[in-house]
C-alpha positions in Angstrom: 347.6 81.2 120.2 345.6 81.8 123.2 348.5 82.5 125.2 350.5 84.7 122.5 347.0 86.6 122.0 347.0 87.5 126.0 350.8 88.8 126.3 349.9 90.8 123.0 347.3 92.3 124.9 349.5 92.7 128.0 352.1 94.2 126.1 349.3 96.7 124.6 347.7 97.7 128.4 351.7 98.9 129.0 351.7 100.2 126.1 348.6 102.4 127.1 349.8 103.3 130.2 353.0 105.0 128.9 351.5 106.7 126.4 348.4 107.6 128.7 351.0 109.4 131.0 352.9 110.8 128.4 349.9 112.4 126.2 348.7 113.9 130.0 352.3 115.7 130.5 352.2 116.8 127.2 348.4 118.3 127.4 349.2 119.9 130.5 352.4 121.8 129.1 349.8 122.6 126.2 347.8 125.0 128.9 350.9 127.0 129.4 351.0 127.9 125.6 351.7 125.8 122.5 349.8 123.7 119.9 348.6 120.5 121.8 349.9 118.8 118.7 353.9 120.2 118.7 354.2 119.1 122.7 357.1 115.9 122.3 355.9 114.5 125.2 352.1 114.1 123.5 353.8 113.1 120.2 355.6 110.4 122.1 352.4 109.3 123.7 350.8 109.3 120.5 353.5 107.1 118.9 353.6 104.4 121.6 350.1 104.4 121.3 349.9 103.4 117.6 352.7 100.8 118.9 350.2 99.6 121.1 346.8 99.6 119.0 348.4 97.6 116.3 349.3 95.3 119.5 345.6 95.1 120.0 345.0 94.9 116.6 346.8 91.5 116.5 345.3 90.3 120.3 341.6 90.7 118.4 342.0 88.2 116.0 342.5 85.4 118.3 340.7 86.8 121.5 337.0 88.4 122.0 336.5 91.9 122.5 335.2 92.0 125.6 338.0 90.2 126.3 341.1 92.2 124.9 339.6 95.1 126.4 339.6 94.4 129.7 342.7 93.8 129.5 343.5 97.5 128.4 342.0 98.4 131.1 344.4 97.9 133.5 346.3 100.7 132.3 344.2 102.5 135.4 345.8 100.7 137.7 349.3 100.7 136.0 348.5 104.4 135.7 348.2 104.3 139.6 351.1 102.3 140.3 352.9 104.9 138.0 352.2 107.8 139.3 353.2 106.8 143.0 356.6 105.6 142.2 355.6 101.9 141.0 355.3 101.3 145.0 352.5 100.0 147.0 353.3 101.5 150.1 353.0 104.7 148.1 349.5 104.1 147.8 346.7 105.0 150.4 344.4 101.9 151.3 341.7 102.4 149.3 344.1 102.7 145.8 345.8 99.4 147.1 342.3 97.5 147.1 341.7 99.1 144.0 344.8 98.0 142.2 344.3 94.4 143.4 340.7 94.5 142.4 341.3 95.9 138.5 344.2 93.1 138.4 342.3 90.1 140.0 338.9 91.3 138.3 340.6 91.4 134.8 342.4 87.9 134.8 338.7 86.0 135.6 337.4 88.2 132.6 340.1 87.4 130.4 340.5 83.5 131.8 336.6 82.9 130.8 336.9 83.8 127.3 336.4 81.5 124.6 339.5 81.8 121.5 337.4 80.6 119.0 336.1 83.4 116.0 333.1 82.6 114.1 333.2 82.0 110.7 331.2 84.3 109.7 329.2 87.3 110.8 325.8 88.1 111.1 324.5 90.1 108.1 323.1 92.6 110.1 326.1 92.9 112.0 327.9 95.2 109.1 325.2 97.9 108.5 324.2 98.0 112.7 327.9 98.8 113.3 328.3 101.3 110.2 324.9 102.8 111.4 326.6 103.3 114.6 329.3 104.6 114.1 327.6 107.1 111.4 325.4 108.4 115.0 328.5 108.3 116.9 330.1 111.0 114.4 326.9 113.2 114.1 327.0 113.2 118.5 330.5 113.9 118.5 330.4 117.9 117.3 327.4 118.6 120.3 329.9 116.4 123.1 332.6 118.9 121.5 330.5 121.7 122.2 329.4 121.4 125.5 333.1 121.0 126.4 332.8 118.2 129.3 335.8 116.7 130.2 334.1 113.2 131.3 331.5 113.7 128.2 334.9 113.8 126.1 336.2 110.3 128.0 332.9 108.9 127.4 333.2 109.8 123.9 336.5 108.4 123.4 336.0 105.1 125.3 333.1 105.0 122.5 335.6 105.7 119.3 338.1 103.2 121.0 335.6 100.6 121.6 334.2 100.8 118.0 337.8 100.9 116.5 338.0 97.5 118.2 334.9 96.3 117.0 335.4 96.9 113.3 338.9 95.7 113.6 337.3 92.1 115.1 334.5 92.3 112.5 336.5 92.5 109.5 337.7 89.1 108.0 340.1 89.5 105.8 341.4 85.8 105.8 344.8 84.8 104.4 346.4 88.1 102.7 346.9 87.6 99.2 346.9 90.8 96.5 343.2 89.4 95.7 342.3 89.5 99.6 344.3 93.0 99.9 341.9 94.3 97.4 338.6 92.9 98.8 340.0 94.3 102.1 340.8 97.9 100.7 336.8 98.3 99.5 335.8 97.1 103.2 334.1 100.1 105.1 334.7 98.8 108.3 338.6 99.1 107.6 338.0 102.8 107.1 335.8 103.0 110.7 339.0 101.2 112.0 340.7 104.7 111.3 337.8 106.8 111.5 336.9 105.7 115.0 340.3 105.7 116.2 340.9 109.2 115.1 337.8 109.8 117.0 339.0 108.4 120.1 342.6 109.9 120.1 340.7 113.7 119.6 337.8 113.2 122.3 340.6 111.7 124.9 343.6 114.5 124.0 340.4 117.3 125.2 339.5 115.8 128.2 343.0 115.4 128.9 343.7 119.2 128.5 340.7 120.1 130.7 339.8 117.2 133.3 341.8 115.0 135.9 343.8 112.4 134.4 343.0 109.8 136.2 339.0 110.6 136.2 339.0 110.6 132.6 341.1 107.4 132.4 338.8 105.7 134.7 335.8 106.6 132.4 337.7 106.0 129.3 338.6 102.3 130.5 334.7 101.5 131.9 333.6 102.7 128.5 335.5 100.8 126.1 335.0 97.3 128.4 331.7 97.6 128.9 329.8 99.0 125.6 332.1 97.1 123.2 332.2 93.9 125.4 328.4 93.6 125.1 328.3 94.4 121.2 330.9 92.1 120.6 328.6 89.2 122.2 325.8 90.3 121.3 326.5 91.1 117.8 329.6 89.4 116.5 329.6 85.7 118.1 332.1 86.5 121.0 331.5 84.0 123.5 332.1 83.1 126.9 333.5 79.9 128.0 331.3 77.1 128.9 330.3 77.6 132.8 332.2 80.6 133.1 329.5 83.1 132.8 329.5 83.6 136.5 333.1 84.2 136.9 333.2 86.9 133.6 330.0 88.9 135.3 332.2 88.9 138.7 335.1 90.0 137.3 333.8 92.4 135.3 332.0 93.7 138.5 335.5 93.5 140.6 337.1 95.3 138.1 335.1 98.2 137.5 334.5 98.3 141.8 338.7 99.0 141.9 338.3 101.5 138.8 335.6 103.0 140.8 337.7 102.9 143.9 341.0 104.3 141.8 338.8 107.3 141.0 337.6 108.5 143.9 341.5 108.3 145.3 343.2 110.4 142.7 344.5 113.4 143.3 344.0 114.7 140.1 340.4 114.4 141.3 340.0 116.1 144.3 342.1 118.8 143.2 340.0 119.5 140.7 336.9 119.4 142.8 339.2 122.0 145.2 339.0 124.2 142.4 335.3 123.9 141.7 
């Protein structure tokens, strides 16, 4: 299951990409006039997207958080690849190391996690999540306001992180119209949807007013690193035996070529030309 729960979350990066690029096209025919929400191009996005979530949805109940999203994460660097044609030698030096690095740096994080789930939660692990999330909704409006692109990212790496935490902390065990039931009065089903709706907002603004592939960058650390250390902290997510060293180094190689992938986009300094 291991194996099926990786290529589910493989499936689900690609996934993100497409829609990633296709939500951006349709946001930036948005500034030229139009509802964000009638552009096709951002309602294609947005339907791949649910394609891919419910991917991840599925990759979460075999595979830690931390985990399934690094994975997602290297929709930067498919986002990269993308953009330059799908070749290398379209890329500078610096997005070449970069691509490599996200790659290489997510198969050690995703190779040194442990499949097995807990059987049961924490108590506390309920009401701290709920508790945050509840914060996370009072923030949002005052992140809306000041009307920071990378704020907005931040915000949405946040709502897509928690959506994958509630989705990995609810249990609903084999479905059954008696385990339908108990799942329908589950409050972290709604923060499932909540938090996602949260996400898909924050990230369809900075979209419409920041570079694409800054707020992707900051989107993708967020929703690794934040969730990733809830998940182990908080809902039994666990690293394989002796293979603490190689997570904390590919988490660090990783994020280095995000880092790197950021500072080579054009969507970047183009935007810092205009500022």
């Amino acid at each position: 299951m291991t194996i099926l729960a990786l290529l589910l979350a493989g499936a689900a990066m690609v996934g993100n990409t497409v829609a990633a690029l296709w939500q951006a096209k349709g946001s930036r025919l948005a500034r030229y006039g139009g509802a964000l929400w009638l552009q096709p191009w951002f309602l294609a996005g947005l339907f791949v997207d649910i394609g891919a979530w419910v991917l991840t949805v599925a990759a979460l109940q075999f595979l830690p958080v931390f985990a399934v999203q690094a994975i997602l994460a290297g929709a930067i660097a498919l986002t990269t690849l993308a953009d330059n044609g799908w070749s290398a030698w379209n890329l500078d030096r610096s997005q070449r190391i970069g691509v490599v690095a996200v790659l290489a740096g997510l198969v050690l994080v995703a190779g040194s996690a442990a499949p097995e789930r807990p059987a049961e939660l924490p108590a506390v692990a309920t009401p701290i999540l709920l508790v945050s999330f509840a914060l996370l909704l009072v923030a949002a409006p005052f992140v809306w306001r000041a009307g920071r692109p990378m704020l907005l990212a931040f915000l949405a790496g946040l709502g897509f992180g928690g959506t994958a935490l509630a989705v990995r902390a609810v249990h609903p065990g084999p479905l059954s119209w008696d385990s339908l039931g108990g799942l329908l009065t589950d409050p972290l089903v709604y923060a499932v949807v909540v938090m996602g709706l949260l996400g898909v907002l924050a990230f369809a603004a900075a979209l419409r007013d920041g570079a694409v592939g800054t707020a992707t960058a900051v989107l993708s650390v967020t929703e690794v690193v934040v969730p990733g250390l809830v998940g182990l902290a908080l809902l039994g997510d666990r690293i394989r035996d002796g293979w603490v060293p190689a997570a904390a180094i590919g988490l660090v190689v990783a994020l280095a070529g995000v880092v790197l992938l950021t500072r080579s986009d054009p969507d970047t300094e183009k935007a810092a030309r205009v500022h």
